[in-house]
ZAKOL-39015 format. One line per field, with one value per residue (C-alpha): x, y, z; residue number from 1. Coordinates in steps of 0.05 Angstrom, whole numbers. Layout:
BEGIN
X (X|...)
Y (Y|...)
Z (Z|...)
num (NUM|...)
//
This chain:
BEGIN
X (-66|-139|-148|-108|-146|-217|-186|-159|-230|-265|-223|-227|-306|-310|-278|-306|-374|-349|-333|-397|-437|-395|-381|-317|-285|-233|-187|-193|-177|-115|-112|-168|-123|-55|-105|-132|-65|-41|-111|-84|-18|-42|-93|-43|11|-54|-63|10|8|-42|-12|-62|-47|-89|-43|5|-55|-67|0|10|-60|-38|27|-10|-64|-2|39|-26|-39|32|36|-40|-15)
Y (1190|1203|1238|1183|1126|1168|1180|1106|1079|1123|1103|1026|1029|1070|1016|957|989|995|935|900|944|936|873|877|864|817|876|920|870|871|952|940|893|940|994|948|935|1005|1025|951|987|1062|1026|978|1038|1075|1019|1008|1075|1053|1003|947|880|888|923|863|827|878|892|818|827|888|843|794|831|875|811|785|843|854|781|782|837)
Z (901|910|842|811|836|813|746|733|760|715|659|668|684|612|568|609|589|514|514|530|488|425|436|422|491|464|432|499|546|556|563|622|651|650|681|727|751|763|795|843|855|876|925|950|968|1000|1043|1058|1082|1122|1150|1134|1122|1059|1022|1006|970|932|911|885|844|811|798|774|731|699|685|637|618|578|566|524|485)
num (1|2|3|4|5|6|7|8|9|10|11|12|13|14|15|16|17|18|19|20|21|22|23|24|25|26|27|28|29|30|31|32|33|34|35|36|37|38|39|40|41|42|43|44|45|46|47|48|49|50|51|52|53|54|55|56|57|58|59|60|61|62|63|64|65|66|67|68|69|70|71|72|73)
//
C-alpha cells in the first residue's frame, strides 16, 4: 500500500507540474483526476484499517474525483 500510494503521488505531482509549465493542463486533467481518485481510495482503505473516522471522507472524495474524472473524458 505504501509503495502504491508513493508511486501514484509521484505520478500525479509529475503531470500536475506538466501541466502548469506547458500550459496545457486542460488535456491532462481529467487523467490527474482518475489518479487523484485512486491515490483517495489506497489512503482511504489505509485509514480504514486504521480505524479512523477519516477514512469514509476520503473514500467519498476518491468517489467523487473518479466519477469527474470519467465523466470529463
Amino acid at each position: 500500500m505504501k509503495i502504491l500510494r508513493i508511486i501514484l503521488t509521484t505520478v500525479v505531482v509529475a503531470l500536475s507540474s506538466y501541466g502548469l509549465i506547458t500550459g496545457k493542463s486542460g488535456i491532462i486533467m481529467p487523467y490527474i483526476l482518475l489518479l487523484m481518485g485512486g491515490l483517495l481510495v489506497v489512503m482511504g482503505l489505509a485509514e480504514f484499517r486504521k480505524r479512523k473516522p477519516i477514512a469514509f471522507t476520503s473514500l467519498l472524495a476518491a468517489g467523487f474525483s473518479l466519477f469527474v474524472g470519467i465523466y470529463t473524458l
